[in-house]
C-alpha positions in Angstrom: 127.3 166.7 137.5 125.8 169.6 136.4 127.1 173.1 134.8 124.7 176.3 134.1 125.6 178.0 130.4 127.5 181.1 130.4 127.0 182.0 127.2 124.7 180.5 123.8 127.5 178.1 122.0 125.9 176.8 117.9 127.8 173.8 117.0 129.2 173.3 114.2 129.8 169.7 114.1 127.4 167.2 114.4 129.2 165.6 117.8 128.7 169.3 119.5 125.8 170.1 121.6 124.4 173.2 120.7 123.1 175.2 123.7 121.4 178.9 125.0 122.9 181.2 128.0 121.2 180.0 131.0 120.7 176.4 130.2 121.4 173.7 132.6 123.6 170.7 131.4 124.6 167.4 132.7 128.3 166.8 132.5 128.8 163.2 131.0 132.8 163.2 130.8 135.4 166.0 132.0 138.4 163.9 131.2 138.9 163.2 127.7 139.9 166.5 126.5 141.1 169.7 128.5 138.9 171.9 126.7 135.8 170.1 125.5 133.3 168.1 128.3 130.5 165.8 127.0 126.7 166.7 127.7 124.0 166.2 127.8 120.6 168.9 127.2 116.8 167.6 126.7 118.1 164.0 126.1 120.4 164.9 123.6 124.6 164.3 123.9 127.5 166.1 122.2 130.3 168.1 123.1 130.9 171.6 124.9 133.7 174.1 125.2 134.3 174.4 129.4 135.1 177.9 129.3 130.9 178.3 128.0 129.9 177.1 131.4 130.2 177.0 135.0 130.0 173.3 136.7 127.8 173.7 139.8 129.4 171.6 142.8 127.7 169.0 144.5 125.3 170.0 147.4 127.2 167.3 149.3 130.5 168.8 149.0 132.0 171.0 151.9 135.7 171.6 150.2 138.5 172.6 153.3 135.9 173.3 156.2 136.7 172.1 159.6 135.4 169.1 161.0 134.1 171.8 163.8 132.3 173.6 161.3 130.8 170.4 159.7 129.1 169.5 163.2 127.4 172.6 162.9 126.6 172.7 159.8 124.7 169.1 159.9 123.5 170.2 163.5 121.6 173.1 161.7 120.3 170.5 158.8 118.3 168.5 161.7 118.3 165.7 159.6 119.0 161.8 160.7 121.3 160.6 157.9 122.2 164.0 156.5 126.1 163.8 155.2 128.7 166.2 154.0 132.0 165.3 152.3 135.2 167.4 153.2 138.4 167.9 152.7 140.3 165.5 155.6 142.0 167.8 158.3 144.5 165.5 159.4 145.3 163.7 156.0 146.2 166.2 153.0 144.6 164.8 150.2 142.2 162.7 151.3 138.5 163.1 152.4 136.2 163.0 155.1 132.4 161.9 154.6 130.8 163.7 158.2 127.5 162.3 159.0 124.6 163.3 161.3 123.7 159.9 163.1 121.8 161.9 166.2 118.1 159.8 166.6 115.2 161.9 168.3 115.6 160.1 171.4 119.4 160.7 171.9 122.1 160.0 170.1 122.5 156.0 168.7 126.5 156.0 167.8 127.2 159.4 169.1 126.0 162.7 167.6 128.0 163.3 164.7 129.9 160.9 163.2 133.4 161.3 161.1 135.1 159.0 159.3 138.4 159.4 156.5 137.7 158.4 152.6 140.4 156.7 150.7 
């Protein structure tokens, strides 16, 4: 996953990652500790604070859309294959992976297709 820097952090241990307003990180681990993630910048690994940047969702994620809305959405992509994962309508707490499975020459297992996660 990736975060953008919302501000320069200088470590001050040799396990931090120092890091400049603007740069882009790849998130390594969010779970070990609420307030530090591990990085990585230019090849290089140590820890952040969270509160210095701001994770960037995944392109792939829809959070709580409808399964309406996701049709459209892929519709618009025009893409054979092209996927979005949402929040499931019918089952709180779980999720839905919506796919775009329309061929040029018609649909080959419908137009859209929508199946539950988990």
């Amino acid at each position: 996953m990736e975060s953008v820097a919302l501000y320069s952090f200088q470590a001050t241990e040799s396990d931090e990652l120092a890091f400049n307003k603007g740069d882009t990180l790849k998130i390594l681990n969010m779970e070990d500790d609420q307030n530090w993630y591990k990085a990585e910048l230019r090849g290089v690994e140590g820890f952040i604070p969270k509160n210095y940047i701001r994770v960037k969702p995944h392109p792939w994620y829809s959070g709580r859309i409808s399964r309406q809305l996701a049709e459209e959405i892929l519709m618009k992509r025009n893409h054979l294959g092209a996927f979005l994962i949402r929040e499931s309508e019918s089952s709180p707490g779980e999720f839905s992976v919506s796919v775009n499975n329309r061929a040029q020459r018609g649909p080959c297992l419908g137009p859209k297709s929508h199946s539950r996660l988990g």
